[in-house]
C-alpha positions as YAML, in Angstrom:
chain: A
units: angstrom
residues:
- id: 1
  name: UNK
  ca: [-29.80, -17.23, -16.09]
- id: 2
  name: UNK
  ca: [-30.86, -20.27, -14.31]
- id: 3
  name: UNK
  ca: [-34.19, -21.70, -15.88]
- id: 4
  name: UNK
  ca: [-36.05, -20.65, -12.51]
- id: 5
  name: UNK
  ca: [-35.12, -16.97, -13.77]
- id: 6
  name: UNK
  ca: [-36.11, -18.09, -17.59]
- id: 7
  name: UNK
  ca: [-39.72, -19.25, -16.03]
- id: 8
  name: UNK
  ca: [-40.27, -15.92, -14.26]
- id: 9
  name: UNK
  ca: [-39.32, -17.06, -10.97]
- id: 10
  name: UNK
  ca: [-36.34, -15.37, -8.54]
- id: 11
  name: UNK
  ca: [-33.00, -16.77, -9.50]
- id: 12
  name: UNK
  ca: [-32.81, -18.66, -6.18]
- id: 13
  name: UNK
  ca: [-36.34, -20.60, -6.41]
- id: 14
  name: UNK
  ca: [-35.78, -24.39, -6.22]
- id: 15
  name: UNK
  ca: [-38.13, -25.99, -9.03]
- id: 16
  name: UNK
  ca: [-38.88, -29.65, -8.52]
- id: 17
  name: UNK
  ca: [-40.94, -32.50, -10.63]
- id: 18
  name: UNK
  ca: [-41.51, -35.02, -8.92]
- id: 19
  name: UNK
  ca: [-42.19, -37.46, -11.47]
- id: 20
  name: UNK
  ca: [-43.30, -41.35, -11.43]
- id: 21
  name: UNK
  ca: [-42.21, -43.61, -14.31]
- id: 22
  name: UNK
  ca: [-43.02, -47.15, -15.61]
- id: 23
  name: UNK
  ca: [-47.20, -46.56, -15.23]
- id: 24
  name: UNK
  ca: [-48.13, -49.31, -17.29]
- id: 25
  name: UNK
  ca: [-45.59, -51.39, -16.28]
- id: 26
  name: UNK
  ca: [-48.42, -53.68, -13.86]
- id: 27
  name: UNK
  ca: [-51.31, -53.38, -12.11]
- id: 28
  name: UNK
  ca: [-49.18, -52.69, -9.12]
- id: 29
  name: UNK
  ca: [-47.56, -50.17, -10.61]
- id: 30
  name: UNK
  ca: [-50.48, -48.46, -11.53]
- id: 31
  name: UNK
  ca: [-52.53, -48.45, -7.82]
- id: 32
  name: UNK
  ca: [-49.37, -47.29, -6.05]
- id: 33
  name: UNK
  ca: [-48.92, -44.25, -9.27]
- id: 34
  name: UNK
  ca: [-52.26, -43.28, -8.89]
- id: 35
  name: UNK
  ca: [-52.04, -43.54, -4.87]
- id: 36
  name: UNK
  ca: [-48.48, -41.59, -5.38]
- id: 37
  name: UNK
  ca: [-50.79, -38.90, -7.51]
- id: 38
  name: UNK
  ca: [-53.84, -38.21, -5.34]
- id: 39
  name: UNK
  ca: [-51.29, -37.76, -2.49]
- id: 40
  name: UNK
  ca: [-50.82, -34.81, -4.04]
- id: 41
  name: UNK
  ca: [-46.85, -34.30, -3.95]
- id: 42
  name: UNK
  ca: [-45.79, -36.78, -7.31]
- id: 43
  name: UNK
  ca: [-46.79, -33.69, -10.18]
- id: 44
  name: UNK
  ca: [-46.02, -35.83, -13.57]
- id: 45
  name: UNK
  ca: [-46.16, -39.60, -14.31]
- id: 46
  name: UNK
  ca: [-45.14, -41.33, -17.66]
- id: 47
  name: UNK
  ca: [-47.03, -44.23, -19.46]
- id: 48
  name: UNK
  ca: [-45.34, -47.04, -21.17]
- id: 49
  name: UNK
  ca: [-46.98, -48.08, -24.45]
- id: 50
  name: UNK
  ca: [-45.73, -51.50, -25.21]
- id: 51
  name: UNK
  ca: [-46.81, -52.62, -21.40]
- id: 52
  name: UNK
  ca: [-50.14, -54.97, -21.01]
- id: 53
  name: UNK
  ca: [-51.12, -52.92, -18.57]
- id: 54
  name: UNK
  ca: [-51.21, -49.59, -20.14]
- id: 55
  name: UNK
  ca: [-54.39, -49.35, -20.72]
- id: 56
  name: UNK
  ca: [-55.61, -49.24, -17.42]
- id: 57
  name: UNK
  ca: [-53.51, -45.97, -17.28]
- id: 58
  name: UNK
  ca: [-55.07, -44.56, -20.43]
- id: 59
  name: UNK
  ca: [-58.31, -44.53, -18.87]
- id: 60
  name: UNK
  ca: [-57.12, -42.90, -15.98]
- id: 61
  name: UNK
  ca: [-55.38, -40.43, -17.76]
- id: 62
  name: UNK
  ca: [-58.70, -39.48, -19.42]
- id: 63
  name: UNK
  ca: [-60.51, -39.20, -16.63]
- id: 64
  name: UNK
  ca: [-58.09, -37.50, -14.61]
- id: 65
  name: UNK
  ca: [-56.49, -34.85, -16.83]
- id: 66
  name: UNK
  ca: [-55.50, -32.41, -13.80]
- id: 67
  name: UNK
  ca: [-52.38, -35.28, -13.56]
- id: 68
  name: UNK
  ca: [-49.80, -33.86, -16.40]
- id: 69
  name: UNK
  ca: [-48.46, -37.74, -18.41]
- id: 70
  name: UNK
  ca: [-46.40, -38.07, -20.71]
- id: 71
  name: UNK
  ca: [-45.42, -41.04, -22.92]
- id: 72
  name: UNK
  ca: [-42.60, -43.38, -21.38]
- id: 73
  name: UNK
  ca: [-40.88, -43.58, -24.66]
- id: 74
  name: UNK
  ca: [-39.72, -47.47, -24.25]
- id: 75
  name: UNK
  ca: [-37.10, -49.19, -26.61]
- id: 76
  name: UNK
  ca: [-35.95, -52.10, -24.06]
- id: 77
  name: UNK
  ca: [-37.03, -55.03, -21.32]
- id: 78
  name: UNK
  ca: [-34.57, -55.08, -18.40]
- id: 79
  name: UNK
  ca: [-37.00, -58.09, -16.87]
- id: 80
  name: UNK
  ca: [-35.96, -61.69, -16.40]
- id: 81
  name: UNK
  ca: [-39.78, -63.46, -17.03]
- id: 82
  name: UNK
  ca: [-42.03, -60.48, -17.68]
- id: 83
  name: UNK
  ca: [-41.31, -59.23, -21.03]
- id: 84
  name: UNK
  ca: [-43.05, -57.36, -24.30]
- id: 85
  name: UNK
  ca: [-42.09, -55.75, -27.40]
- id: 86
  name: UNK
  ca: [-42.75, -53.27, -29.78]
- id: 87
  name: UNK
  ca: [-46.45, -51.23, -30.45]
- id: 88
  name: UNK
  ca: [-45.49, -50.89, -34.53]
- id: 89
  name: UNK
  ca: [-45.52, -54.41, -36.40]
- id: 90
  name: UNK
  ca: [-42.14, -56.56, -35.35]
- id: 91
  name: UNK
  ca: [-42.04, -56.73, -39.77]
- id: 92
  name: UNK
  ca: [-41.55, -52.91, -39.67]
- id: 93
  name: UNK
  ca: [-38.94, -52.72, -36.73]
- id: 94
  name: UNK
  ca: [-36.97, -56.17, -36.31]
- id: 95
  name: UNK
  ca: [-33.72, -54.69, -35.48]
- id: 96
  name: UNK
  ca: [-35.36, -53.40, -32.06]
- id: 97
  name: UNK
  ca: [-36.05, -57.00, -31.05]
- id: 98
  name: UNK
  ca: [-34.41, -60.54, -30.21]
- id: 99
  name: UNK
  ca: [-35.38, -63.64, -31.72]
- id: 100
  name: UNK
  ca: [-38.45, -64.14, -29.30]
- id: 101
  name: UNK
  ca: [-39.95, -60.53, -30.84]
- id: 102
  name: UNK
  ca: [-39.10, -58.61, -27.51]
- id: 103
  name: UNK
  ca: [-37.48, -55.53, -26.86]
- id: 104
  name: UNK
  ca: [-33.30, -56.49, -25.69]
- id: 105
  name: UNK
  ca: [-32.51, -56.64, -22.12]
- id: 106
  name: UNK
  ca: [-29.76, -53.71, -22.35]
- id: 107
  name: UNK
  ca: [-29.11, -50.48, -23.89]
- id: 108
  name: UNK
  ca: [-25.89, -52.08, -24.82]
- id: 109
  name: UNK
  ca: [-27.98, -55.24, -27.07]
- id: 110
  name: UNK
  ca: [-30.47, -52.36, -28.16]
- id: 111
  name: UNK
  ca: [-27.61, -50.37, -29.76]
- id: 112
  name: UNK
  ca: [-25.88, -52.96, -31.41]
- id: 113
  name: UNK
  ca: [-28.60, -53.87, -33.38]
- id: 114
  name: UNK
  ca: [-31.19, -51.11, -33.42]
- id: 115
  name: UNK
  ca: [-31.57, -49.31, -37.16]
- id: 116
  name: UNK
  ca: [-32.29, -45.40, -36.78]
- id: 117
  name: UNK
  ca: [-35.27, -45.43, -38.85]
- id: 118
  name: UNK
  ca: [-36.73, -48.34, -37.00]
- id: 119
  name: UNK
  ca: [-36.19, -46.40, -33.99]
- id: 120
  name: UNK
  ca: [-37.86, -43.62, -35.17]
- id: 121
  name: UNK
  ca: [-40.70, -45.31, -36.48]
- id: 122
  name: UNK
  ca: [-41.06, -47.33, -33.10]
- id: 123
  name: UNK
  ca: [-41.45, -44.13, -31.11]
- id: 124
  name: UNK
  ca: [-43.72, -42.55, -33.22]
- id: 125
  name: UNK
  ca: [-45.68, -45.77, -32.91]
- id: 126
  name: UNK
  ca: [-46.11, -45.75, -29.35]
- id: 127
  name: UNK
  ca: [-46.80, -41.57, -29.33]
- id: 128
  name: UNK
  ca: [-49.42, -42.39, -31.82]
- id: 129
  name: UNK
  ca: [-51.05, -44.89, -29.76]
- id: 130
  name: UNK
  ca: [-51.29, -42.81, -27.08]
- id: 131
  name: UNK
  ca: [-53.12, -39.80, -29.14]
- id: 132
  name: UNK
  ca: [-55.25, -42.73, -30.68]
- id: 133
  name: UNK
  ca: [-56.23, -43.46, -27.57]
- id: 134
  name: UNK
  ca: [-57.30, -39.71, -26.35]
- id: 135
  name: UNK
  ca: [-54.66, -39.17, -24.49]
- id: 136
  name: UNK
  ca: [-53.01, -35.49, -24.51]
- id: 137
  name: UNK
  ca: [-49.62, -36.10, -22.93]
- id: 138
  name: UNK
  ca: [-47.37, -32.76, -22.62]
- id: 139
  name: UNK
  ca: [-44.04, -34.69, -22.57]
- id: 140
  name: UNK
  ca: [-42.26, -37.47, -23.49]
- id: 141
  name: UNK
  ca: [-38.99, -39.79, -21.54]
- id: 142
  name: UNK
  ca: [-37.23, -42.14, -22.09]
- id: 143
  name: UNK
  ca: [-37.30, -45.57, -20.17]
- id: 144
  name: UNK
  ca: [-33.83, -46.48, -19.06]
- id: 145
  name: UNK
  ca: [-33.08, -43.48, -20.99]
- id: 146
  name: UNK
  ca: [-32.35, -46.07, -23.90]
- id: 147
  name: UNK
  ca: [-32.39, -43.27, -26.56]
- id: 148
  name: UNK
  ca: [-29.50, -41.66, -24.72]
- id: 149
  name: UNK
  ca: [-26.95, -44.33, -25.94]
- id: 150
  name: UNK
  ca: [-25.98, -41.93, -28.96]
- id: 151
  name: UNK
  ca: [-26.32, -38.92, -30.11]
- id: 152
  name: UNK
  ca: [-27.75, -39.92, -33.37]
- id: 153
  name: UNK
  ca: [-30.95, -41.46, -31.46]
- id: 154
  name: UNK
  ca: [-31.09, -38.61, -28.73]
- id: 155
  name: UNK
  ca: [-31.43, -36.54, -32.03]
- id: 156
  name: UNK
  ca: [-34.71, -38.80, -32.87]
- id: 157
  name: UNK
  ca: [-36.03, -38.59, -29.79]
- id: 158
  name: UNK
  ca: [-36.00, -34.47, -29.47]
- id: 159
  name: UNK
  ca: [-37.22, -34.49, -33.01]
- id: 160
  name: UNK
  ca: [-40.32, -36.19, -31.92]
- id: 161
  name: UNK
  ca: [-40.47, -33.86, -29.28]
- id: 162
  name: UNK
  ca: [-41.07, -30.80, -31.57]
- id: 163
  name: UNK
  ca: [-42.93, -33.02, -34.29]
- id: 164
  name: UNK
  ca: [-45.88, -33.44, -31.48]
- id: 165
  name: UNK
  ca: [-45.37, -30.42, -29.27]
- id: 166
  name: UNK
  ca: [-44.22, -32.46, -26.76]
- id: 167
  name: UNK
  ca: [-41.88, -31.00, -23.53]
- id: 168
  name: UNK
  ca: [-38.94, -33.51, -23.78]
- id: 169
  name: UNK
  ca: [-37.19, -34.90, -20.71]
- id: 170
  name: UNK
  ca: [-33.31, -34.70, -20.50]
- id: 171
  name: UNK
  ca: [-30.84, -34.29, -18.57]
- id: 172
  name: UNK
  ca: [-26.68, -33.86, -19.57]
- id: 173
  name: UNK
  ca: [-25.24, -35.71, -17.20]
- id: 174
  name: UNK
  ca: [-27.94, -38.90, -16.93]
- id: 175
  name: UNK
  ca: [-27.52, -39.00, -21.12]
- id: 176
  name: UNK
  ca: [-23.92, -38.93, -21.00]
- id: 177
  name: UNK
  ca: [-23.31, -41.73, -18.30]
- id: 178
  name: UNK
  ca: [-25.60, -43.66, -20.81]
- id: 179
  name: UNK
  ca: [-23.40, -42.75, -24.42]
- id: 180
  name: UNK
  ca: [-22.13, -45.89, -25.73]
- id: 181
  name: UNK
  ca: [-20.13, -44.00, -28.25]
- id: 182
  name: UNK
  ca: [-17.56, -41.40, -28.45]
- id: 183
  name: UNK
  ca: [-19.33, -38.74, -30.00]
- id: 184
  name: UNK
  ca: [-20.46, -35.53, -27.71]
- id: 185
  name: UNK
  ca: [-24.33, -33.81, -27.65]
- id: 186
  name: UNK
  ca: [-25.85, -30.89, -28.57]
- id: 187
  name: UNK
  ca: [-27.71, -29.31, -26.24]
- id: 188
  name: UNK
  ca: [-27.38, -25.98, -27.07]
- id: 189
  name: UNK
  ca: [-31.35, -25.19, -27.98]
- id: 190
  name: UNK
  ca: [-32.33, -27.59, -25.53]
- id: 191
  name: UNK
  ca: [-34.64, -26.90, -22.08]
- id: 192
  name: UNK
  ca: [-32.48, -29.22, -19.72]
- id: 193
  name: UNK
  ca: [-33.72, -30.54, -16.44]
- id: 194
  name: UNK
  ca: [-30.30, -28.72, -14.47]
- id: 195
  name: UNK
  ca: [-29.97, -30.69, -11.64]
- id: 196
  name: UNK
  ca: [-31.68, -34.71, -11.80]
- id: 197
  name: UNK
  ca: [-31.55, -37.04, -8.32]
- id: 198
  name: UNK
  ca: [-32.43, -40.72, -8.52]
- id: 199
  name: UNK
  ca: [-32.21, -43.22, -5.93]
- id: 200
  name: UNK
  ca: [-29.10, -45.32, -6.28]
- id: 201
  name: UNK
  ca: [-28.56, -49.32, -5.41]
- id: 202
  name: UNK
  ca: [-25.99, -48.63, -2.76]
- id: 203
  name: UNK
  ca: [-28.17, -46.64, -0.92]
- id: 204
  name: UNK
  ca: [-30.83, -49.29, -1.21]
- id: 205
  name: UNK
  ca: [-28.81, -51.82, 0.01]
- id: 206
  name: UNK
  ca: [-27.91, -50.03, 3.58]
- id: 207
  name: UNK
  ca: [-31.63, -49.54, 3.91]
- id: 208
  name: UNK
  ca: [-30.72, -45.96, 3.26]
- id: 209
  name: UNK
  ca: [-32.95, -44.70, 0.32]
- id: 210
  name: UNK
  ca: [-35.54, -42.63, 2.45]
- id: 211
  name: UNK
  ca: [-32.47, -41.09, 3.84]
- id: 212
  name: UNK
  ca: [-31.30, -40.34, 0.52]
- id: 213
  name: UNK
  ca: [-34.53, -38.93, -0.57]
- id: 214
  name: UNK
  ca: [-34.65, -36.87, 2.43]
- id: 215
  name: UNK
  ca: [-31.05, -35.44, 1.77]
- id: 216
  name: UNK
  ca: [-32.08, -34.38, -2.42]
- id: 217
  name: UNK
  ca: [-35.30, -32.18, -0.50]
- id: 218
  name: UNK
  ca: [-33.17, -30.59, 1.96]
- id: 219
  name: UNK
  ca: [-29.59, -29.63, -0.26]
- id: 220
  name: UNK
  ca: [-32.01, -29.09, -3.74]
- id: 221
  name: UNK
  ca: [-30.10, -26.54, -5.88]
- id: 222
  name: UNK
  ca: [-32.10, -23.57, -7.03]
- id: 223
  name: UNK
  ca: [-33.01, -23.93, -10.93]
- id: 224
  name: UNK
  ca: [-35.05, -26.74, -12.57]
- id: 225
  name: UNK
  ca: [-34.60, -29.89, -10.48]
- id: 226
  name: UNK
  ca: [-36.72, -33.67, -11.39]
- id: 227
  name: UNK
  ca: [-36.71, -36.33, -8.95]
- id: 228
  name: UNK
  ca: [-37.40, -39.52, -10.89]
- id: 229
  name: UNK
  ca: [-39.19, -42.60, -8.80]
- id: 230
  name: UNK
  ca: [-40.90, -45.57, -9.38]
- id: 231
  name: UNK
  ca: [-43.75, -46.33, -7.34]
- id: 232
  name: UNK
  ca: [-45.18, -49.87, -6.82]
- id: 233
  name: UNK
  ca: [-45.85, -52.00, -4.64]
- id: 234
  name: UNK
  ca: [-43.59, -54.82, -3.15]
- id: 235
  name: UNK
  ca: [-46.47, -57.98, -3.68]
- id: 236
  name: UNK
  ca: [-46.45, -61.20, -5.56]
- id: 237
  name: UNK
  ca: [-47.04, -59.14, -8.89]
- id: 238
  name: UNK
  ca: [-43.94, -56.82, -8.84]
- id: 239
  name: UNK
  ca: [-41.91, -59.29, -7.10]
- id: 240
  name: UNK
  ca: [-42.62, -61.97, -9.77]
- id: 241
  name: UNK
  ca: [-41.42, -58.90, -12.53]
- id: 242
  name: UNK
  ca: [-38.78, -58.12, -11.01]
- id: 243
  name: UNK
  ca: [-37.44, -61.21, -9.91]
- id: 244
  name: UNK
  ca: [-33.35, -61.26, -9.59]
- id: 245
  name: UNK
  ca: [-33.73, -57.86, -10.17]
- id: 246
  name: UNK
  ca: [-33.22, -55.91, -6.96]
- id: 247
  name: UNK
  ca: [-32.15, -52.67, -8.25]
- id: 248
  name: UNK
  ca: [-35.64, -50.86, -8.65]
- id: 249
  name: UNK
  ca: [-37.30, -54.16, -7.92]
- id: 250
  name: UNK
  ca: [-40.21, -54.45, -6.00]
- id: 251
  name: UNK
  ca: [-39.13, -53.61, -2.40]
- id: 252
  name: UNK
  ca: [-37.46, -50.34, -4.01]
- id: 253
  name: UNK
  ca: [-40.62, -49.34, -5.53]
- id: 254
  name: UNK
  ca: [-42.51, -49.52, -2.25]
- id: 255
  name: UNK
  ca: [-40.22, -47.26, -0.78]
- id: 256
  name: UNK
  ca: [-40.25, -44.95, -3.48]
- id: 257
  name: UNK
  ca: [-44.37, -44.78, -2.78]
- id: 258
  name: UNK
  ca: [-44.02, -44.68, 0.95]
- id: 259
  name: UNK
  ca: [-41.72, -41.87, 1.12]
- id: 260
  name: UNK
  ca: [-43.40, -39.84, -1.65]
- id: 261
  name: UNK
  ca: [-46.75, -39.79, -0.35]
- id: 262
  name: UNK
  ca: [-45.12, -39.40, 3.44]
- id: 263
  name: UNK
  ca: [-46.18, -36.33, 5.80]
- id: 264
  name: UNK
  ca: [-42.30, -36.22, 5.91]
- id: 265
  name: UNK
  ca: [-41.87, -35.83, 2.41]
- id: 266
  name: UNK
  ca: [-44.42, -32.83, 2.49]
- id: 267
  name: UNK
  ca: [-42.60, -31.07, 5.58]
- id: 268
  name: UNK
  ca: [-39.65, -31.22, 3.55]
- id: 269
  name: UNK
  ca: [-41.12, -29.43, 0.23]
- id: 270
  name: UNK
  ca: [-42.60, -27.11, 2.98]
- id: 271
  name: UNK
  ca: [-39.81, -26.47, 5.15]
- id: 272
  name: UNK
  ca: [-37.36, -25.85, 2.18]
- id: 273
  name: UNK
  ca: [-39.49, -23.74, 0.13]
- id: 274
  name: UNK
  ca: [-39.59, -26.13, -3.22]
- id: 275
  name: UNK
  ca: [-41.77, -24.79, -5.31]
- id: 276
  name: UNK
  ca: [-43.41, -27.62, -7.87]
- id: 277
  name: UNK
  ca: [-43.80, -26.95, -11.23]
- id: 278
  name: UNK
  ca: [-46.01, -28.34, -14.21]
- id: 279
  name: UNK
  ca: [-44.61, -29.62, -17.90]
- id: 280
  name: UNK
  ca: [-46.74, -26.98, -19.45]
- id: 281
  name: UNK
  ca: [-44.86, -24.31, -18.00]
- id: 282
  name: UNK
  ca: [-41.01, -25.80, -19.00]
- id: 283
  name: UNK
  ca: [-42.78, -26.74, -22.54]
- id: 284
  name: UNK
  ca: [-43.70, -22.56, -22.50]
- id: 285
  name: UNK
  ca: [-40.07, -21.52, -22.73]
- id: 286
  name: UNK
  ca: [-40.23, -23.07, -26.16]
- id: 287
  name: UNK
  ca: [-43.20, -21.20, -27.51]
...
């Protein structure tokens, strides 16, 4: 059984989430999420924690809670200028940071040094946060899918997942591209998004990544499928984050939001008879 046919639906029914990451991030990122959102076609959104920005999220979270967020689990800082660290005291979790007190650049740094307990202690930090604030997120991912990098911290990271009652984003083959080690997973009692499209540089590069976007809608697999984007806009803000960094920079991120909250984009969920679905239902197949 595919998990359309473990959520009640016919075996051929092509699930989708659409889901927005990095709210938080900016300002920017937040207007074009929330633009992405009301647009009615981007169905979950994640907030990062650690950002300075966050909390501009939180409140919108609160006051909209027909938008399903979850908690952008977030253990590293891919930017060149922009940069921020840990929610739980740098004391508490110093192997998670460089010598400035900021999360490392790459999963690669981040597993080197990162402790277990420390990560563990830094996620439940920034889940805690969010619940001190008032949100009531139903999931939890995992920016740059940093937890991914062995199977030792994947293992934290689902743990949390049952410790709140949280749906928990993953994916075999996105985790596995990310393993820095030789060890295998275990995803045998796992709900596992089956089929996961993001855009990819060389697409961006030949101006192609609507077309690409337009190609996952109309050859979507039947079973549970997740589209992850990042919507912002491309202004002084995002550019000045993402500066050097062209792969989901700020001219990505505007095409993310354009095509997402396109009449196109609609047709296409339309036309090939995608059928959305929320995180409370997936996070059902566990209770």
């Amino acid at each position: 059984m595919n998990l359309s046919q473990k959520l009640g639906y016919p075996e051929e029914t092509k699930l989708l989430l659409i889901h927005a990451d990095d709210a938080g991030l900016s300002h920017s990122e937040n207007r074009a999420t929330i633009q992405a959102l009301e647009a009615g076609l981007v169905n979950s959104y994640s907030i990062m924690m650690p950002c300075p920005w966050s909390f501009e999220m939180v409140n919108y979270a609160k006051n909209n809670p027909q938008f399903e967020h979850g908690v952008h689990l977030t253990l590293t800082c891919e930017w060149e200028n922009y940069k921020f660290g840990p929610v739980a005291p740098i004391s508490e979790v110093s192997s998670l940071v460089d010598k400035n007190g900021h999360f490392y650049k790459s999963r690669a740094d981040f597993f080197s040094n990162a402790k277990p307990e420390e990560v563990k202690k830094e996620l439940q930090a920034q889940i805690e946060k969010a619940l001190y604030f008032g949100l009531q997120p139903t999931h939890i991912d995992s920016h740059m899918y940093s937890v991914g990098v062995s199977p030792e911290f994947l293992e934290i990271y689902k743990s949390l997942g049952k410790e709140y009652n949280l749906a928990v984003f993953l994916n075999k083959a996105f985790i596995e591209s990310v393993n820095l080690t030789n060890e295998s997973f275990d995803f045998e009692n796992d709900i596992v998004v089956e089929h996961l499209h993001i855009g990819h540089y060389d697409y961006f590069v030949k101006d192609e990544q609507k077309k690409y976007y337009s190609s996952v809608l109309d050859n979507m697999a039947p079973g549970l499928n997740a589209i992850l984007i990042h919507p912002a806009f491309d202004d002084d803000e995002m550019k000045a984050v993402t500066i050097n960094h062209p792969n989901f920079g700020s001219k990505w991120r505007q095409i993310d939001l354009e095509f997402f909250t396109s009449p196109e984009c609609k047709l296409k969920l339309e036309a090939n008879n995608i059928q959305l679905i929320t995180w409370k239902e997936i996070k059902g197949l566990n209770n």
